[in-house]
C-alpha positions as CSV (number, residue, x, y, z in Angstrom):
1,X,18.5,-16.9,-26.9
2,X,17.1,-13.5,-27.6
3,X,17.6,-12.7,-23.7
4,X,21.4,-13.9,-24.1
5,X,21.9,-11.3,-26.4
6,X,20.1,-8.5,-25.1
7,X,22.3,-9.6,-21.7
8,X,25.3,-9.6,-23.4
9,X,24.9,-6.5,-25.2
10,X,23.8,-4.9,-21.7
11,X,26.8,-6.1,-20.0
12,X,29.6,-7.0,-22.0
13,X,29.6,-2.8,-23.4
14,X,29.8,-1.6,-20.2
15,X,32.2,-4.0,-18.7
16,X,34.7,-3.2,-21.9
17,X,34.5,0.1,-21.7
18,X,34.8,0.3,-18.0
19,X,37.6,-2.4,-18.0
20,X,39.9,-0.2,-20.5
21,X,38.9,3.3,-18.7
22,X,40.8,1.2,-15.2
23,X,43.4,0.0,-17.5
24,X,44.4,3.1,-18.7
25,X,43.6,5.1,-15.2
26,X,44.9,2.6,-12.8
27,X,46.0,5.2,-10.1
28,X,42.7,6.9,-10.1
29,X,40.5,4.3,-10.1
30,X,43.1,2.8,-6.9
31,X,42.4,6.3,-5.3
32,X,39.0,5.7,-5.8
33,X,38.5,2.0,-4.5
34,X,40.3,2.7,-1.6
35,X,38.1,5.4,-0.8
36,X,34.5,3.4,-2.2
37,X,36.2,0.7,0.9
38,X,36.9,3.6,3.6
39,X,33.1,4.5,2.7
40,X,30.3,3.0,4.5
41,X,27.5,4.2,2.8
42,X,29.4,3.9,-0.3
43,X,30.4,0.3,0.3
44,X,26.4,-0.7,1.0
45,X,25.5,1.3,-2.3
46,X,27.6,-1.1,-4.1
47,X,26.4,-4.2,-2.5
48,X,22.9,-3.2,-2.6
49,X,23.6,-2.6,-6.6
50,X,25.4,-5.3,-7.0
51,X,22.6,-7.4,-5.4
52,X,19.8,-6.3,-7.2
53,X,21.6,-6.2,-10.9
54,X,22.8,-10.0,-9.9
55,X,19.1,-11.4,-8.9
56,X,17.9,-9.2,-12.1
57,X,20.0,-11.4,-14.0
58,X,19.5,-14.5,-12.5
59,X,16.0,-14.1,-12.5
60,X,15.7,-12.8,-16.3
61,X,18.9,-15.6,-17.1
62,X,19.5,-18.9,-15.2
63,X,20.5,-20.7,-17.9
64,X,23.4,-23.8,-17.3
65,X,24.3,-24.7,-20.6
66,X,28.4,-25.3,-21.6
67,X,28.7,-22.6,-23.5
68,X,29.0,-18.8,-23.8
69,X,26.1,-18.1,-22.3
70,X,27.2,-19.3,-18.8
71,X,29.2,-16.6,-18.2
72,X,25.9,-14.4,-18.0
73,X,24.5,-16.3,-15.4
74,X,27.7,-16.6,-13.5
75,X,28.5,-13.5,-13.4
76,X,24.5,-12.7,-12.0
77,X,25.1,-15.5,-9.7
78,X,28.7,-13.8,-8.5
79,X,27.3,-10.5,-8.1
80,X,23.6,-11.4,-6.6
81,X,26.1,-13.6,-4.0
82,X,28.8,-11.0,-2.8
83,X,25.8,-8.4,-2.6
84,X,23.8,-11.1,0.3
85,X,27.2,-11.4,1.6
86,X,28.5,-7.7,2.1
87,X,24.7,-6.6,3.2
88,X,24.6,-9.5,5.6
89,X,27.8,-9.0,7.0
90,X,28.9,-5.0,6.3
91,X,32.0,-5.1,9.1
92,X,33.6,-8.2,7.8
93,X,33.0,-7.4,4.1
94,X,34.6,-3.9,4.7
95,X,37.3,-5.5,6.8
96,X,38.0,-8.0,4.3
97,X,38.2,-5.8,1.4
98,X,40.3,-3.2,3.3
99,X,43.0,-5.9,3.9
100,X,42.9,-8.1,0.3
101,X,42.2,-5.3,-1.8
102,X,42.4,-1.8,-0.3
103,X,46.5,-2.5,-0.4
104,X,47.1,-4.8,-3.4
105,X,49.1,-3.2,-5.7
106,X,47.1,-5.3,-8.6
107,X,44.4,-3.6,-8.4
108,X,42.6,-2.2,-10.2
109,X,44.9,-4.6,-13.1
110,X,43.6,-7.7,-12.4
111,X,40.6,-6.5,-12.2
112,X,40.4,-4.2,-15.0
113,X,41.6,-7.1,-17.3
114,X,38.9,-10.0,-16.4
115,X,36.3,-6.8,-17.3
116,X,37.9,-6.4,-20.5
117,X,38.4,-10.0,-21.6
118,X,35.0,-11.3,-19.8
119,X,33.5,-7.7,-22.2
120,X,35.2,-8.9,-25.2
121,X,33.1,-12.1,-25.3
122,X,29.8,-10.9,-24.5
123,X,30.3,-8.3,-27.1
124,X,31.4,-10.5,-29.4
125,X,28.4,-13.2,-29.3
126,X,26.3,-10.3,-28.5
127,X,27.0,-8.2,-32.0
128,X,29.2,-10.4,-34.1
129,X,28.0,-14.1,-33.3
C-alpha cells in the first residue's frame, strides 16, 4: 500500500498540475504537439520516456485489485504499451498521430481533462485518503 501512495503522490501532482497548465493554455500546448509530432527525434524521446516510466511502474506496481489503485497500474500498463508500439513502429506511430491528433481541434481538451480528473484521484487517495 505504501508503494500506492508514493505512486500516486508521484503521479497524480504532476498530471494535475500539467492537466490545468493545457487547460488554461490550450493554443500553446496545440502549437506544441503539433510540433513534438512533426519532430522525429522529439517523437522517439517521448516514446522512449514514456516506455521506461510505464515498465518503472509496472514493475514497482502490478497490482489488479478493483479499486483505486488500478488506475496506477493502468496507466504504467498504457504508457509502457504505446512506448513498444511507437519505438517498434516510429513511421506509423508518427503517421497515425499526425492524422488523429495533429488536426483535432480537441486537443489538447480532451486530453488535458482525463490528466486533471485521472490527477484528482491519485491526489486525493495519495494525501487525503
Amino acid at each position: 500500500m505504501q508503494t500506492s501512495i508514493f505512486l500516486a503522490r508521484l503521479i497524480g501532482t504532476p498530471l494535475l498540475i500539467i492537466g490545468a497548465a493545457v487547460l488554461l493554455n490550450q493554443a500553446w500546448y496545440r502549437t506544441m504537439i503539433r510540433e513534438v509530432i512533426a519532430s522525429k527525434i522529439s517523437f522517439y524521446v517521448a516514446a522512449a520516456l514514456g516506455l521506461i516510466v510505464g515498465l518503472a511502474i509496472v514493475l514497482a506496481h502490478n497490482v489488479w485489485t478493483l479499486n483505486w489503485r488500478v488506475l496506477i497500474t493502468l496507466f504504467g500498463w498504457v504508457n509502457l504499451l504505446r512506448g513498444v508500439v511507437t519505438v517498434l513502429f516510429p513511421a506509423q506511430a508518427m503517421e497515425f498521430a499526425g492524422r488523429h491528433i495533429g488536426g483535432s481541434k480537441h486537443v489538447p481538451l480532451i486530453p488535458g481533462a482525463v490528466a486533471v480528473i485521472l490527477g484528482l484521484i491519485l491526489c486525493f487517495f495519495g494525501y487525503f485518503r
